[in-house]
KOLLO-561499 format. One record per residue: residue in three letters; residue number from 1; y, z, x of N, C-alpha, C, CB in turn. Coordinates in nm, 4 decimals. Glycine has a CB too. Example, Ala and Ser with C-alpha at 12.3 -4.5 7.8 and 13.67 -1.06 7.14 Angstrom:
% KOLLO-561499
nudren code ALA&pos 1&n_c2 -0.5690&n_c3 0.7800&n_c1 1.3190&ca_c2 -0.4500&ca_c3 0.7800&ca_c1 1.2300&c_c2 -0.3300&c_c3 0.7800&c_c1 1.3200&cb_c2 -0.4473&cb_c3 0.9046&cb_c1 1.1308 .
nudren code SER&pos 2&n_c2 -0.2250&n_c3 0.7080&n_c1 1.2850&ca_c2 -0.1060&ca_c3 0.7140&ca_c1 1.3670&c_c2 0.0030&c_c3 0.7870&c_c1 1.2900&cb_c2 -0.0598&cb_c3 0.5725&cb_c1 1.4084 .
//
This chain:
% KOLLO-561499
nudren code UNK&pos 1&n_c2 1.3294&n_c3 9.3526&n_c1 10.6223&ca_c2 1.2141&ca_c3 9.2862&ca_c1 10.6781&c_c2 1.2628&c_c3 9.1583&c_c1 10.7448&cb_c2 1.1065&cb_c3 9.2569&cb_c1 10.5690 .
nudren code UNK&pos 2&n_c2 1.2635&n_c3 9.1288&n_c1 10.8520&ca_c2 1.2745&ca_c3 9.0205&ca_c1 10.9740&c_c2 1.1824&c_c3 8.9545&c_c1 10.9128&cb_c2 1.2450&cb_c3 9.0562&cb_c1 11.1389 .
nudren code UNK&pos 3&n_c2 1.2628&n_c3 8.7833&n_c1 10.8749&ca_c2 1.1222&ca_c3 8.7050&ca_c1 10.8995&c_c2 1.1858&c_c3 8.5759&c_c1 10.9184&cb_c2 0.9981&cb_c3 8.7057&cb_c1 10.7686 .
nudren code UNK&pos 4&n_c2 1.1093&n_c3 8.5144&n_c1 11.0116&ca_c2 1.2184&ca_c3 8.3812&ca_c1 11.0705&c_c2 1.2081&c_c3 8.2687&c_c1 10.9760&cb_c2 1.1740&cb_c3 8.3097&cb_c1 11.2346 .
nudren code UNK&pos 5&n_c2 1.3680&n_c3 8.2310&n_c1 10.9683&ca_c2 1.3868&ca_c3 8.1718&ca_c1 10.8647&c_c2 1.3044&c_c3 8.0117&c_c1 10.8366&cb_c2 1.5289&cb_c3 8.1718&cb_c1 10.8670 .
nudren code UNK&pos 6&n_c2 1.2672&n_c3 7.9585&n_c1 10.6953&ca_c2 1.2014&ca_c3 7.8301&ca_c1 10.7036&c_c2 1.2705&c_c3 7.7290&c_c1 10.6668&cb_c2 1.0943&cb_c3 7.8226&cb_c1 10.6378 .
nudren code UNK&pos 7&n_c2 1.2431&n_c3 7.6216&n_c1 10.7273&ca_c2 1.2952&ca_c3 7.4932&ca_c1 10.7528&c_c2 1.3039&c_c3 7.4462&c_c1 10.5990&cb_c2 1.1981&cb_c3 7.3978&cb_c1 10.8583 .
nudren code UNK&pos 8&n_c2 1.1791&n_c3 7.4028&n_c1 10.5462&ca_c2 1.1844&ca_c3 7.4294&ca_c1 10.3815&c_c2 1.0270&c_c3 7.3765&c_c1 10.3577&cb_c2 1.3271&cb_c3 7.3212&cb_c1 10.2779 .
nudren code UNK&pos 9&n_c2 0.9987&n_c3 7.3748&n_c1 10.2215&ca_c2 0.8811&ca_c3 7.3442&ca_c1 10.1696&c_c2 0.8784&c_c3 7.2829&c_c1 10.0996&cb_c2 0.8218&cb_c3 7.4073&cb_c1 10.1364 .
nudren code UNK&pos 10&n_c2 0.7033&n_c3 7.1878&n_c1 10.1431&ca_c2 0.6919&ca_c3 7.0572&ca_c1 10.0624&c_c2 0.7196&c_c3 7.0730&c_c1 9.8778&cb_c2 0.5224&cb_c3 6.9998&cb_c1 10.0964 .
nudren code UNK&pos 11&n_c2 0.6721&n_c3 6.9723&n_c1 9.8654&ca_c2 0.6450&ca_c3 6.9019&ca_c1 9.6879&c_c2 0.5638&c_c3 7.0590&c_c1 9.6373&cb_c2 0.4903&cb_c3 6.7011&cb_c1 9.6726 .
nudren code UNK&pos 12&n_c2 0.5686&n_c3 7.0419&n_c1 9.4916&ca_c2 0.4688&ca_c3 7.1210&ca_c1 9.4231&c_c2 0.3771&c_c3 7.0179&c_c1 9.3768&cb_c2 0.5244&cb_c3 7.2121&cb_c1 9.3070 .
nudren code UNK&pos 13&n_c2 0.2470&n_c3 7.0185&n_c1 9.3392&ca_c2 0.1692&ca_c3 6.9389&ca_c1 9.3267&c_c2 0.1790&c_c3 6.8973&c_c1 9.1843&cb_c2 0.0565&cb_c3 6.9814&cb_c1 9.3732 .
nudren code UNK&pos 14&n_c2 0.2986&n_c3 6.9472&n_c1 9.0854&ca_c2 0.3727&ca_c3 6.9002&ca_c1 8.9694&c_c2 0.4557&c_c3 6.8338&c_c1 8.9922&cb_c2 0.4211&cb_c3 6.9754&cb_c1 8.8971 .
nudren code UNK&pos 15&n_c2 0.4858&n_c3 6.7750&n_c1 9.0868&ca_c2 0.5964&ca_c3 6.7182&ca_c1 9.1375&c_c2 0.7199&c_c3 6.7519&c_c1 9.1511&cb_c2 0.6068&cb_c3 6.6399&cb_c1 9.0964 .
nudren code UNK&pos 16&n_c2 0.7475&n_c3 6.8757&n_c1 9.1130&ca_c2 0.8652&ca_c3 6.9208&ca_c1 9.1584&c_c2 0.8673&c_c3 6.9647&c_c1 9.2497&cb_c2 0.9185&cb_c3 6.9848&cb_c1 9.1052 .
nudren code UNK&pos 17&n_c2 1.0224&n_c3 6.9678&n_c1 9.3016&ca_c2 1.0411&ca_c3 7.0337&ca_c1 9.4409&c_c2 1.0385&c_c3 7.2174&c_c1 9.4496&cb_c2 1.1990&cb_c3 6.9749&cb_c1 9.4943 .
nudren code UNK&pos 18&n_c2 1.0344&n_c3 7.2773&n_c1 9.5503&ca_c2 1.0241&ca_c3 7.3484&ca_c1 9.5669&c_c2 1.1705&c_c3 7.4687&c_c1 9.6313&cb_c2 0.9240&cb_c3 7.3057&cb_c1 9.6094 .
nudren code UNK&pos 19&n_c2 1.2172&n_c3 7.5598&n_c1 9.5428&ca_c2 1.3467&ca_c3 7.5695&ca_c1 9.5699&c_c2 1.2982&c_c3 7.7451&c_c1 9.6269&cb_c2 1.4710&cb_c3 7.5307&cb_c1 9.4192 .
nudren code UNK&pos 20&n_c2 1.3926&n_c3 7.7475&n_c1 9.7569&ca_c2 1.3474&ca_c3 7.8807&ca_c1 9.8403&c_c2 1.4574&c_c3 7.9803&c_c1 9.8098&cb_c2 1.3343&cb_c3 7.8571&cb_c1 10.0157 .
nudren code UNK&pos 21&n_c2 1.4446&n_c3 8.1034&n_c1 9.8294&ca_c2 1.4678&ca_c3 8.1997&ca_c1 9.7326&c_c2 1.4419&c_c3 8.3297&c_c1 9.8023&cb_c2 1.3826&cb_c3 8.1790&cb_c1 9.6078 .
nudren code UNK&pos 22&n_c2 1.4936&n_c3 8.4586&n_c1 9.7760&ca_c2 1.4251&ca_c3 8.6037&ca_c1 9.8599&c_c2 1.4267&c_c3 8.6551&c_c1 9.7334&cb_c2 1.5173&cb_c3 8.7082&cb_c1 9.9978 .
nudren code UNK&pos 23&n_c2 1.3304&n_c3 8.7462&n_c1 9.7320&ca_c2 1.2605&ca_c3 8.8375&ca_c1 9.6046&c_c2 1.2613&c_c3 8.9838&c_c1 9.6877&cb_c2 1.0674&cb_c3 8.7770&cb_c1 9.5473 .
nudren code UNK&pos 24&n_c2 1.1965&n_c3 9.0359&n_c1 9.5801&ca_c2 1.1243&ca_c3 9.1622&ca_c1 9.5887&c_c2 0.9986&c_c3 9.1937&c_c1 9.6306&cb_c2 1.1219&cb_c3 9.2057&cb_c1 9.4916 .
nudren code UNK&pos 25&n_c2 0.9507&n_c3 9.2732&n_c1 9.6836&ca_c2 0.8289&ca_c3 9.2344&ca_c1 9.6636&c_c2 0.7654&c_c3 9.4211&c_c1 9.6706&cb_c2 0.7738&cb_c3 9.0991&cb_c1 9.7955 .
nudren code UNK&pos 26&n_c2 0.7367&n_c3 9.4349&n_c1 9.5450&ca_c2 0.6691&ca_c3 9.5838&ca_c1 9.5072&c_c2 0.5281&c_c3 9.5601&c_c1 9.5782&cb_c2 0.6506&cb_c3 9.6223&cb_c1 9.3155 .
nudren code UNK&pos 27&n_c2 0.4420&n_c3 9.6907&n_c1 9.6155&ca_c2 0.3393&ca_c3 9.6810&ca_c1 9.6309&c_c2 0.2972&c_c3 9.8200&c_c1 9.6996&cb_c2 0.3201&cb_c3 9.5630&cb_c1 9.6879 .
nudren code UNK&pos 28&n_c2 0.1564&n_c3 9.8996&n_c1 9.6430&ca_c2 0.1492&ca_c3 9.9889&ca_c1 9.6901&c_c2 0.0546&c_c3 10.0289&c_c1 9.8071&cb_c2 0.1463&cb_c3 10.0391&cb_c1 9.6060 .
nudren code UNK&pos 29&n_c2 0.0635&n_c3 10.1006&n_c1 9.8935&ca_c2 -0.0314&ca_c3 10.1104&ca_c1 10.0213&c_c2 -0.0413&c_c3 10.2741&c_c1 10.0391&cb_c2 0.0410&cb_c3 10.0249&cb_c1 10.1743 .
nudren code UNK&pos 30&n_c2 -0.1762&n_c3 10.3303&n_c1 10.0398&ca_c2 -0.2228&ca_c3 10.4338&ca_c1 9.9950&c_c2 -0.1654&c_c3 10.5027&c_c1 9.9655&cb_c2 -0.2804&cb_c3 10.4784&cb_c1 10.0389 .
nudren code UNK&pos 31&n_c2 -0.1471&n_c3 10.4744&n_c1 9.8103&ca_c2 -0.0846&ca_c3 10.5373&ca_c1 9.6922&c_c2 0.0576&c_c3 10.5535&c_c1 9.7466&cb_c2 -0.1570&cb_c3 10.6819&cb_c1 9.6419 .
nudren code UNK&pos 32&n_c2 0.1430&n_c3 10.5093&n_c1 9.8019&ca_c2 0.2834&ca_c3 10.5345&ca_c1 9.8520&c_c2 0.3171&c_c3 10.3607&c_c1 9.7676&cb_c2 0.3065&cb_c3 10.5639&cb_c1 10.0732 .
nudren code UNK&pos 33&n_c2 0.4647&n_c3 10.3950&n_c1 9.7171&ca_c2 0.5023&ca_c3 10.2279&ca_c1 9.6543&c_c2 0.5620&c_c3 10.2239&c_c1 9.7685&cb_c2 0.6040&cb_c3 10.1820&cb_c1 9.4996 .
nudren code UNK&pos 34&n_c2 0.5716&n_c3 10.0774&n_c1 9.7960&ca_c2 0.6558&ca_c3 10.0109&ca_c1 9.9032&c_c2 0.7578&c_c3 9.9127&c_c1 9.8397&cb_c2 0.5625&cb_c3 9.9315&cb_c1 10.0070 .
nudren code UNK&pos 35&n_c2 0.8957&n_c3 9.9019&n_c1 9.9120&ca_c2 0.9027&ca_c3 9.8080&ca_c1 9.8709&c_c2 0.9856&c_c3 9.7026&c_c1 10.0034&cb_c2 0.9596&cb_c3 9.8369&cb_c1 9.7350 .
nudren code UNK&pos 36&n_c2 0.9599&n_c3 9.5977&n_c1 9.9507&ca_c2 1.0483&ca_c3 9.5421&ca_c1 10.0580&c_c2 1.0775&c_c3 9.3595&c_c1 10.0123&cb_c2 0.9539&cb_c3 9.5675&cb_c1 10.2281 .
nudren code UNK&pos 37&n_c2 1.2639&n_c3 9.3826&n_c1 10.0454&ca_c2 1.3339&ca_c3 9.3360&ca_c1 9.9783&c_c2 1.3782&c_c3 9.2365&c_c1 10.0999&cb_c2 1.4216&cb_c3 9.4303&cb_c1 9.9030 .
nudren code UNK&pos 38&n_c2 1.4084&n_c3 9.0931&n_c1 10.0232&ca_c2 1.4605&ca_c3 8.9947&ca_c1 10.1032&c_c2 1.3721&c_c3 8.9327&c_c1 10.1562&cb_c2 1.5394&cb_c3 9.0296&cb_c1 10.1894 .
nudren code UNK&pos 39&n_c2 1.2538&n_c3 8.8683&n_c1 10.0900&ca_c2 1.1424&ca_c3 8.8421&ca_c1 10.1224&c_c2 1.1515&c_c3 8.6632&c_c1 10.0935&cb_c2 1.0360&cb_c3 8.9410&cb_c1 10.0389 .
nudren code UNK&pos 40&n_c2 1.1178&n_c3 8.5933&n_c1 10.1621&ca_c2 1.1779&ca_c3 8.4469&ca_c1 10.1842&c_c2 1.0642&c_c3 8.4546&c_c1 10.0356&cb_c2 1.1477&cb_c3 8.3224&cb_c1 10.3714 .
nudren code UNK&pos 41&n_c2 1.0249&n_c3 8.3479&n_c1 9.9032&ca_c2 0.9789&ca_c3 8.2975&ca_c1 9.8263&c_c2 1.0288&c_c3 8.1491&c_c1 9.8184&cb_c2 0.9900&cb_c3 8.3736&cb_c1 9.7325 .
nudren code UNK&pos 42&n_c2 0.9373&n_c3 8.0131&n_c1 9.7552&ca_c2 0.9583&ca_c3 7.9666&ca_c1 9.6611&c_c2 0.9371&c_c3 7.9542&c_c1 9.5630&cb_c2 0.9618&cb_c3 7.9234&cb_c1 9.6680 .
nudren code UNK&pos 43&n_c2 1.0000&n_c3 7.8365&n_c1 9.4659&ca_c2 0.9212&ca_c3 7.8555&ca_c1 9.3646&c_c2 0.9758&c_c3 7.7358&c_c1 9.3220&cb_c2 0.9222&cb_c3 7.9827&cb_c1 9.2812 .
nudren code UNK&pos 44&n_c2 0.8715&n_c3 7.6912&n_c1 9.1872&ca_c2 0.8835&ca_c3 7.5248&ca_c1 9.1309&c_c2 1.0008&c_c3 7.5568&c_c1 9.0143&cb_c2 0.7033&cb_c3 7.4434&cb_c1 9.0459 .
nudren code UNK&pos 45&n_c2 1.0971&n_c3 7.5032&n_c1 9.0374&ca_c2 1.1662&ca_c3 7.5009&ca_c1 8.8855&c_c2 1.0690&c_c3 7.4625&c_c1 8.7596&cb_c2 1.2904&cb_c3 7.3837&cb_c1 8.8841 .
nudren code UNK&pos 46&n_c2 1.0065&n_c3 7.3541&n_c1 8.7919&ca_c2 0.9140&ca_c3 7.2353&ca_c1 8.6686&c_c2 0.8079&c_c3 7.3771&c_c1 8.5974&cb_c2 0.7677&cb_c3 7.0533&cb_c1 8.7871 .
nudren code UNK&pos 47&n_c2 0.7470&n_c3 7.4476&n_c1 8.6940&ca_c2 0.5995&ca_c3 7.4860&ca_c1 8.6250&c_c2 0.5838&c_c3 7.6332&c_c1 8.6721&cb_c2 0.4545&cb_c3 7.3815&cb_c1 8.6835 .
nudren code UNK&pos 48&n_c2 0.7208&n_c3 7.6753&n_c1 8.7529&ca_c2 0.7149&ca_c3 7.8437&ca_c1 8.7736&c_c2 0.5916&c_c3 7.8316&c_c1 8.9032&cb_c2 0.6496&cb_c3 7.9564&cb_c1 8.5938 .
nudren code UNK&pos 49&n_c2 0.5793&n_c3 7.7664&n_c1 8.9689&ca_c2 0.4600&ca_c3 7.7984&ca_c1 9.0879&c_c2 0.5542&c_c3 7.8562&c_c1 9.1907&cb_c2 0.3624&cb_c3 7.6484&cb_c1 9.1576 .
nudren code UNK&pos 50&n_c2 0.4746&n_c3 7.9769&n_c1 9.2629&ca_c2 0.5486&ca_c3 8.0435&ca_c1 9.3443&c_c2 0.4762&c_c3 8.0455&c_c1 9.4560&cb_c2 0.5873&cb_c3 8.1628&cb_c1 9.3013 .
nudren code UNK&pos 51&n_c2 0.5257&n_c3 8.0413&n_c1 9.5828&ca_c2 0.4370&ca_c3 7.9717&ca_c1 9.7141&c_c2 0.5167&c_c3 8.1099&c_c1 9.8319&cb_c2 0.4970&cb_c3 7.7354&cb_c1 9.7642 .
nudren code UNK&pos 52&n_c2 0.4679&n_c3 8.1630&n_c1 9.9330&ca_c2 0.5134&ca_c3 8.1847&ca_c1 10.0706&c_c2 0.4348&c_c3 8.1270&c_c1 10.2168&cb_c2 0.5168&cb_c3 8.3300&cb_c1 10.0752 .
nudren code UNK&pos 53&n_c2 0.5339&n_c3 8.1246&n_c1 10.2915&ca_c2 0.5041&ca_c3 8.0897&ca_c1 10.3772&c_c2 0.4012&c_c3 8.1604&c_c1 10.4758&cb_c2 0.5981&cb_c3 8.0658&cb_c1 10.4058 .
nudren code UNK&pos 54&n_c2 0.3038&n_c3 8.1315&n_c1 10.5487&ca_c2 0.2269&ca_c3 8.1842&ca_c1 10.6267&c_c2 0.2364&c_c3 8.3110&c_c1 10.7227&cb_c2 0.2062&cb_c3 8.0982&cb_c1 10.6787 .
nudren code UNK&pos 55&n_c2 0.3499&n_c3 8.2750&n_c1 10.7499&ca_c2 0.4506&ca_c3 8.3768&ca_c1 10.9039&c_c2 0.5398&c_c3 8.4404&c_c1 10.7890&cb_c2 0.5847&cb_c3 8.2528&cb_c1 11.0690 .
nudren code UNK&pos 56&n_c2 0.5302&n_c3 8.4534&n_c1 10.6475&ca_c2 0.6388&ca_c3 8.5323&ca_c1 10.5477&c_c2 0.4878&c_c3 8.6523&c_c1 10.4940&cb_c2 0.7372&cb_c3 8.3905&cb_c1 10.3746 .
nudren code UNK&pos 57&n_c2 0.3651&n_c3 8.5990&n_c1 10.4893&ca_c2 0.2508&ca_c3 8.6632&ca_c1 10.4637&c_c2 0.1885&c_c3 8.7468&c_c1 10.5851&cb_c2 0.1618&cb_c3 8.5643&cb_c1 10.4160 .
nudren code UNK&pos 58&n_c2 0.1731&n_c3 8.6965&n_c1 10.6917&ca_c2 0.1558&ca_c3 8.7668&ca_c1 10.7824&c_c2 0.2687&c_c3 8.8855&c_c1 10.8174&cb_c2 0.1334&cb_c3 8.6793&cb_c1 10.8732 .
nudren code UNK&pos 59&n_c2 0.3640&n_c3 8.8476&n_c1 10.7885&ca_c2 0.4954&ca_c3 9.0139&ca_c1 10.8013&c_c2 0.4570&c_c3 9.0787&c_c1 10.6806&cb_c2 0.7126&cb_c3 8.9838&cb_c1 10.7870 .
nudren code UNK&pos 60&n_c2 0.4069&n_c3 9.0801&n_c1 10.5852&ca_c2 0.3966&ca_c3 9.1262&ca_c1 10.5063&c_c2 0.2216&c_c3 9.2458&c_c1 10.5308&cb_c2 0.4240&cb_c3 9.0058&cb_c1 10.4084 .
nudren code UNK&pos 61&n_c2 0.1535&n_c3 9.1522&n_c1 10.5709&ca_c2 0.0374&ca_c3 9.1974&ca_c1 10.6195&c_c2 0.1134&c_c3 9.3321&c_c1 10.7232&cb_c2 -0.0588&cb_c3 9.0587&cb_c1 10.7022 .
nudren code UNK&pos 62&n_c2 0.1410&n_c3 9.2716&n_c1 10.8175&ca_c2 0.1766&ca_c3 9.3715&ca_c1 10.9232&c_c2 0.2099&c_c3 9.4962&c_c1 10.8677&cb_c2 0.2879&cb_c3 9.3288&cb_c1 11.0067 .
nudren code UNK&pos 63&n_c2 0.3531&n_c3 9.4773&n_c1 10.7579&ca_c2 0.3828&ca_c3 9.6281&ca_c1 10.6592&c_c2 0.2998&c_c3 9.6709&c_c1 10.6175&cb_c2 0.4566&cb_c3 9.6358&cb_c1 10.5454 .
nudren code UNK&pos 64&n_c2 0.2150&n_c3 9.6140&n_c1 10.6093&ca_c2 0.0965&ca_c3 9.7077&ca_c1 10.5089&c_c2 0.0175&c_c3 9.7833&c_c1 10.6229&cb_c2 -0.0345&cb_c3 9.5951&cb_c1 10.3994 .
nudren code UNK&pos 65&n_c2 0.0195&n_c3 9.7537&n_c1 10.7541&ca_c2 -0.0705&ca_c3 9.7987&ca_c1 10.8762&c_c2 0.0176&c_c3 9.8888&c_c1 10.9425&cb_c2 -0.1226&cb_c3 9.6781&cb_c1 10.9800 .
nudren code UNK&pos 66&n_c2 0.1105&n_c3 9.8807&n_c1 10.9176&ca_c2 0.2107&ca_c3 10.0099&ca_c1 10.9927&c_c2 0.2333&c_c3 10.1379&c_c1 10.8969&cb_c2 0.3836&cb_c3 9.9482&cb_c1 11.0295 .
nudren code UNK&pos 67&n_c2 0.2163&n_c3 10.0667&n_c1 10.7617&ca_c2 0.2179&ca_c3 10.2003&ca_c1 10.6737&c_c2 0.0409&c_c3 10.2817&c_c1 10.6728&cb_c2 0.2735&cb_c3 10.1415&cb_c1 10.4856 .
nudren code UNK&pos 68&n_c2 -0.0491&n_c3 10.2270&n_c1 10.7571&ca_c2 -0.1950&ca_c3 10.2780&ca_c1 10.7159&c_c2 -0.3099&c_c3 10.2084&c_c1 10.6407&cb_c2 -0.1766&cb_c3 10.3810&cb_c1 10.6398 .
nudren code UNK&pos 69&n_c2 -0.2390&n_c3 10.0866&n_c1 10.5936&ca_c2 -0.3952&ca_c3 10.0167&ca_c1 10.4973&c_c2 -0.4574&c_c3 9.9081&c_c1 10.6214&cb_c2 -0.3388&cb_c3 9.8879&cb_c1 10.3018 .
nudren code UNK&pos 70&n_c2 -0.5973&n_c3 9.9681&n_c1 10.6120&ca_c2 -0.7219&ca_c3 9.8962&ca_c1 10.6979&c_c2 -0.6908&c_c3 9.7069&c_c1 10.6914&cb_c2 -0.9070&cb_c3 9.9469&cb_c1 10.5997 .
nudren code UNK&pos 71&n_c2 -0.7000&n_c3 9.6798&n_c1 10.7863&ca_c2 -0.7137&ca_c3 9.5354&ca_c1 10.7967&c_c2 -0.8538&c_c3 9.4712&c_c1 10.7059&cb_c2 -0.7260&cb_c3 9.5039&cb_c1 10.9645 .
nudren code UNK&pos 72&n_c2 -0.8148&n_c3 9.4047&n_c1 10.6648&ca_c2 -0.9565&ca_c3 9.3199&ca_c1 10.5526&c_c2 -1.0075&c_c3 9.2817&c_c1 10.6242&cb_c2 -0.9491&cb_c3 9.1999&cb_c1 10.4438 .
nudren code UNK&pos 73&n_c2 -1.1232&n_c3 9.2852&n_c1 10.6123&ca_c2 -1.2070&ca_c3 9.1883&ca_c1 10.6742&c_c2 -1.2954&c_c3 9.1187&c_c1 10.6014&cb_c2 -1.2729&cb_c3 9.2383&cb_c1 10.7645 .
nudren code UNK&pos 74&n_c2 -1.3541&n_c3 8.9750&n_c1 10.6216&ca_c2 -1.4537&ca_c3 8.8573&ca_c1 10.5975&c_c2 -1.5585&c_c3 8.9228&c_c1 10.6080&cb_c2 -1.4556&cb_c3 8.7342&cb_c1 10.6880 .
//
């Protein structure tokens, strides 16, 4: 999964910093598991908070629209 790399990310609102990281990321889309690996994350050392980036969520969205799951809607 392409996803352009980030500059870095603010504070956690525990005050720790925020240390960036690639994961896993399981998830299933009509009934097929997906997976897709190398997925930018952070996360707080202090309190375990785990954050992505906007343009790391939106590629993620997209996989889910090329494999067949309906766009959400409001």
């Amino acid at each position: 999964m392409a996803i352009p790399p980030a500059s870095r990310y603010d504070r956690c609102p525990c005050t720790g910093h925020y240390e960036r990281r690639a994961v896993e990321v399981r998830m299933t889309v009509e009934g097929t598991p997906v997976l897709l690996e190398g997925v930018e994350q952070s996360r707080c050392p202090l309190c375990g908070s785990r954050v992505y980036r906007a343009v790391v969520l939106e590629a993620i969205e997209d996989v889910m629209r090329a494999r067949g799951l309906p766009e959400a809607h409001a």
